[in-house]
Structure formats: structure tokens, C-alpha cells
N, C-alpha and C positions, 0 to 999 in steps of 0.2 A: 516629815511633812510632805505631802503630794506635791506636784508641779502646780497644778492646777490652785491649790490652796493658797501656794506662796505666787501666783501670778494674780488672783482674784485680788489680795494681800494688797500687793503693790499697787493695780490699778484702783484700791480705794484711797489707797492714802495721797497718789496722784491727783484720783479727782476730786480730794478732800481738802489738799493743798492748791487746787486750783480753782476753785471755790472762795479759799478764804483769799488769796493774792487778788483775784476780781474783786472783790469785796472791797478789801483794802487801797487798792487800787482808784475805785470808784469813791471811797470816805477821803483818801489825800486830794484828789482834785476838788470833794466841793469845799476841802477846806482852805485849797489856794484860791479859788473863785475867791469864796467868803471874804478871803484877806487881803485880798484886791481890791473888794469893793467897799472895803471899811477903813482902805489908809489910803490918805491924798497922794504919797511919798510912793513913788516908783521905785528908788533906789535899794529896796529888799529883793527886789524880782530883778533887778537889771545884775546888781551883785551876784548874785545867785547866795546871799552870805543872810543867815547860816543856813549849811547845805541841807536839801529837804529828798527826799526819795521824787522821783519824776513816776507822776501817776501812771503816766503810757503805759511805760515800761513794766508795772505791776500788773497793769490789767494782760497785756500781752504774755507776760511770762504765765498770768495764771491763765488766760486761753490756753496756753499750749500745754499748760498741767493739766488740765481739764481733757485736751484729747487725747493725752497720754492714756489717763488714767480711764478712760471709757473705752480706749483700745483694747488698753489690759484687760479690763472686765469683759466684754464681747471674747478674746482670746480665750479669758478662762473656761467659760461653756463651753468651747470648743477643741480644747487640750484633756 
């Protein structure tokens, strides 16, 4: 397989995976919203109990898949 094939390769799956982590990212927070504003009882959010993925951090991680993988592909044309 050429360089170029398997870089193109990677920056899709980069920016495929960073795509869906945003995504997911943005569906977990309006689901803590949601669950905030449907229970009187703070003590789910102050426990942190049972533990839940921290949306930031999803959408964050897939920003940075996301310019991984657009790096990669811009690379690829030019390798």
C-alpha cells in the first residue's frame, strides 16, 4: 500500500472518530441537562454516583480527532 493511501487511511478514521466523540459528547451533556432539570434531588450530581462519561471531555477529545484527521488528509495530497 502507498504512504499516501495509508495516511489519507488514517486521517479519515481520525476525522470519523472525531466527529462521532463531538457528537457524543454533545448527546451526554443534554442528557445531564435533561436530568437536572427533571429531579428535585441534587445528590446524583453532587455524588458523582453512578459514574457518567464528563461530556467536555468527549467533545474535546473529538476536537482534537477531528484535526488530527483533517491534518492527515491535507498531508495526504501532498505526500
Amino acid at each position: 500500500m502507498e504512504a499516501q493511501a495509508i495516511v489519507a487511511t488514517l486521517g479519515g478514521v481520525f476525522t470519523l472518530l472525531g466527529a462521532v466523540l463531538i457528537i457524543l459528547g454533545y448527546r451526554e451533556e443534554k442528557k445531564i441537562v435533561n436530568d437536572i432539570a427533571q429531579r428535585p434531588d441534587a445528590r446524583k450530581f453532587i455524588t458523582r454516583f453512578p459514574p457518567r462519561l464528563e461530556a467536555g471531555g468527549l467533545k474535546v477529545g473529538g476536537l482534537i480527532a477531528l484535526v488530527i484527521g483533517v491534518v492527515l488528509l491535507v498531508l495526504a495530497l501532498f505526500v
